[in-house]
C-alpha positions in Angstrom: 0.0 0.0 0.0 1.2 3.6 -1.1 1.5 6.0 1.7 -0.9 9.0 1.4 0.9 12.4 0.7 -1.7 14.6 3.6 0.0 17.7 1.7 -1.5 16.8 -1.3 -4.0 19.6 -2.3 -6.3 16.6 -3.2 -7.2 16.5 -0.1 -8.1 20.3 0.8 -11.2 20.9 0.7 -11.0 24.5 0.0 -8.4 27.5 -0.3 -8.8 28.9 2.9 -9.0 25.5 5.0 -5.0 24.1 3.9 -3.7 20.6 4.1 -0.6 21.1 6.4 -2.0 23.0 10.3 1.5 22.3 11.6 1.5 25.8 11.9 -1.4 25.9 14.0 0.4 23.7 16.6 1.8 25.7 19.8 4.5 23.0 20.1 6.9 20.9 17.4 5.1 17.9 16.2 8.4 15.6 17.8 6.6 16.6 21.1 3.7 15.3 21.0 2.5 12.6 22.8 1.0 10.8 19.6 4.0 11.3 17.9 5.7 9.1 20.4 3.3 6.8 20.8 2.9 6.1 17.4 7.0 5.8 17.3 6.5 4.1 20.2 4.6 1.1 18.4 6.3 1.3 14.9 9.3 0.7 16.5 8.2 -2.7 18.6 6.9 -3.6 15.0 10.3 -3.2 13.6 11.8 -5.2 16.2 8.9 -7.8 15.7 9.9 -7.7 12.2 13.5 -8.0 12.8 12.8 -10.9 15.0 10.8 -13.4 12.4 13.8 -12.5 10.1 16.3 -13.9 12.2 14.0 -17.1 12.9 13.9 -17.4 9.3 17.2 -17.4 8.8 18.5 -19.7 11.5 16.6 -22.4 9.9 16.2 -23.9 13.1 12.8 -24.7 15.0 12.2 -22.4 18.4 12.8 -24.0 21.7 9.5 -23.7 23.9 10.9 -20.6 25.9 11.9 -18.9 23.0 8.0 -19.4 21.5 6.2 -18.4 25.0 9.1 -15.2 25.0 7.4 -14.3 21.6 4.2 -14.6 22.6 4.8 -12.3 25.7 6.0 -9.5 23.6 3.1 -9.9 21.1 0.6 -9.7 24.3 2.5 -6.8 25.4 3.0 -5.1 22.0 -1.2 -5.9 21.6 -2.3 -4.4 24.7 -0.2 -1.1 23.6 -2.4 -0.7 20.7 -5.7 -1.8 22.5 -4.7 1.4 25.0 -3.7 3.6 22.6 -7.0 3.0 20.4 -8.7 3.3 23.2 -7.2 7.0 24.0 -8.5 7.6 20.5 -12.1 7.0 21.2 -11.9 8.7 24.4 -10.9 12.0 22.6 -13.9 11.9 20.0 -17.0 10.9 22.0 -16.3 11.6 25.6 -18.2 14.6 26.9 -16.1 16.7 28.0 -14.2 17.5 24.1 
């Protein structure tokens, strides 16, 4: 899948409404909280990623302890994204926004 250019002016809807609001920001984007928490879980997907590779290339089947050590880390890396999805809901219906 492509990634989507947000600055393309596709996507603005009109002149006066543009595509890029960092401007509008009081603070860099790097300090934002879902900034790091969406570094946050791209990088324990890289190191997921990085993990199968080196299974795949040992060739060799996983002891138990190495399986259940996976397993952890995908429950871990799982609840991560449950609780930050569940941040995102909060911010569109609860009452107070």
């Amino acid at each position: 899948m492509a990634p989507v250019n947000t600055q393309d002016m596709t996507y603005q809807v009109s002149s006066k409404y543009k595509p890029d609001k960092t401007e509008t920001w009081a603070y860099a984007c790097e300090e934002d909280g879902w900034m790091h928490a969406h570094n946050a879980l791209r990088g324990e997907l890289r190191t997921f990623k990085e993990a199968c590779q080196a299974v795949h290339d040992r060739k060799k089947s996983l002891t138990k302890w190495q399986v259940q050590a996976i397993q952890k880390a995908f429950v871990g890396h799982y609840q991560h994204v449950e609780g930050h999805h569940s941040n995102g809901k909060c911010l569109s219906s609860c009452p107070d926004r």
